[in-house]
C-alpha positions, 0 to 999 in steps of 0.5 A, a space after each residue: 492472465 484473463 481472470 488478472 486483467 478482468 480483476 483490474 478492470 481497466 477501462 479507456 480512460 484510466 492512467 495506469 501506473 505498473 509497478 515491475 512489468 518485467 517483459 511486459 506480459 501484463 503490460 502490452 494488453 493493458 495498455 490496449 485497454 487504457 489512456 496511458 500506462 507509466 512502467 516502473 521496471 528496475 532492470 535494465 534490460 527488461 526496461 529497454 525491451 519494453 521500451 523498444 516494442 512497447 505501444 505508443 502510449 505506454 512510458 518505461 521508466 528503469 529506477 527502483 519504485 521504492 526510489 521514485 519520488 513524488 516529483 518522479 511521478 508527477 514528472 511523469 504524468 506532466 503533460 497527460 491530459 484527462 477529463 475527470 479533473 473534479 479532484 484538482 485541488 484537493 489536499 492531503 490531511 497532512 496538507 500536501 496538494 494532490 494532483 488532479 490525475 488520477 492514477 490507478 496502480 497494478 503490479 505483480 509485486 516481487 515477494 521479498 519487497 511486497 511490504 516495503 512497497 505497500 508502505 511506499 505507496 501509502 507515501 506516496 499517496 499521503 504526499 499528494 501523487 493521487 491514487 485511485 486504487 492498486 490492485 495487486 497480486 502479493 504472496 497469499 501469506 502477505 496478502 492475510 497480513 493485511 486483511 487479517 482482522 484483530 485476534 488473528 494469528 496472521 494481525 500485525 503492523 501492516 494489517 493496521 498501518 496500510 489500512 489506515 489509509 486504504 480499504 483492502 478487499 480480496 480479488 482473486 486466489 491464484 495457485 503455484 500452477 497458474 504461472 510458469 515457472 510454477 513457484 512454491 507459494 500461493 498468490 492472492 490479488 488484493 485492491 486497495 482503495 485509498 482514502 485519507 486517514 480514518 481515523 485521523 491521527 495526530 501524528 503518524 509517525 507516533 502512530 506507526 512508532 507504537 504499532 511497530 514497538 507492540 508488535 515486537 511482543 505481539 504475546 505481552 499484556 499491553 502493558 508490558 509491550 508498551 516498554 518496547 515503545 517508551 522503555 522508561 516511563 510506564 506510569 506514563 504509558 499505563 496512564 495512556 492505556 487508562 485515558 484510551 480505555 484500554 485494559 492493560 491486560 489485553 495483548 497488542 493482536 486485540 487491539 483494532 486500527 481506533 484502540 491504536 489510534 486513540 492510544 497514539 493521540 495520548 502517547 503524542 
């Protein structure tokens, strides 16, 4: 718990938001570090035992996260009240104004939903809820997807969509013995800084439509794996390739974040 809580790093001034606090472990000394913590606990019962003995400055919400709407969110932080507001106005590329308090996430995610979760995240930062950066602790396995670099074994969709819109660093390896119960998997703590999208694309949904088609043959030629995105048209797709010089010939795991998005501009 101590190597956890220096890996965040909170300070006096920060707006947590923790995703699943479950008893509150993790909860109950951050929130003696920070300004205000907003918990997001989908059990009922966990929700209303942390809000009977949480610290004043600390708001329970009992939803699912994968649930809560940007107007969820910014109901919550209405009213709190920070110094730093030098980002008050700032929109999304897409356009969507972002709010001026700045919000930084935690949170020991549930395995079986830890991708989800990620993807919601990007959401819900792209439609304005301003995040600062999430540090979480994921399976080892989930958190080498996303930091998996082209070429590896473990590259895949969210190596390239999460990071289109976060910069993903390692913080801290943590052993089955580290917890009780003792699980049967490794955990890592990553933090994600989030950012606009780099590089732009013109369209997102094209983006991730092609990403999560290729990947389905991961082992083709390019060429080939592009029939799982436009079945019917392959001297459209071909061409594409030639215009984002791409070799047909190269697999979808060798292709980096700018390859997909330039491919994803021609295809749009």
């Amino acid at each position: 718990m101590a190597k956890l809580l220096r890996a965040i790093g909170p300070r006096d001034s920060d707006i947590l938001l923790e995703i699943g606090p479950g008893a509150g472990a993790l909860t109950k000394p951050l929130a003696a570090e920070v300004s205000r913590l907003i918990a997001v606990e989908i059990d009922r019962d966990l929700a209303a035992a942390l809000r009977s003995d949480a610290p004043e400055n600390v708001t329970v919400i009992e939803s699912d996260f994968l649930d809560l709407t940007p107007e969820d969110l910014n109901r919550a932080l209405a009213g709190i009240q920070v110094s730093d507001t030098s980002r008050s106005g700032v929109r999304d590329v897409s356009g969507a104004p972002r709010s001026a308090t700045q919000v930084r996430v935690v949170g020991n995610l549930p395995y079986n939903v830890a991708s989800p979760i990620l993807f919601r995240l990007v959401e819900l930062y792209r439609s304005g809820v301003n995040f600062a950066d999430a540090t979480l602790m994921l399976q080892r396995e989930v958190a080498e997807r996303l930091l998996a670099d082209p070429g590896s074994r473990a590259y895949g969709i969210p190596s390239v969509l999460i990071r289109h819109a976060a910069d993903i660093d390692r913080v801290l390896d943590l052993p089955p013995g580290a917890f009780r119960p003792k699980p049967k998997v490794e955990s890592t703590v990553v933090r994600l800084r989030f950012h606009q999208d780099l590089p732009p694309v013109k369209s997102r949904q094209t983006l991730s439509d092609l990403v999560q088609a290729v990947f389905t043959r991961r082992r083709k030629t390019m060429s080939n794996a592009l029939l799982a995105y436009r079945p019917d048209d392959k001297s459209a797709t071909d061409a594409a390739l030639a215009q984002s010089g791409i070799d047909g010939h190269r697999r979808p795991e060798s292709l980096d974040l700018a390859d997909f998005v330039r491919l994803a501009d021609r295809l749009s």
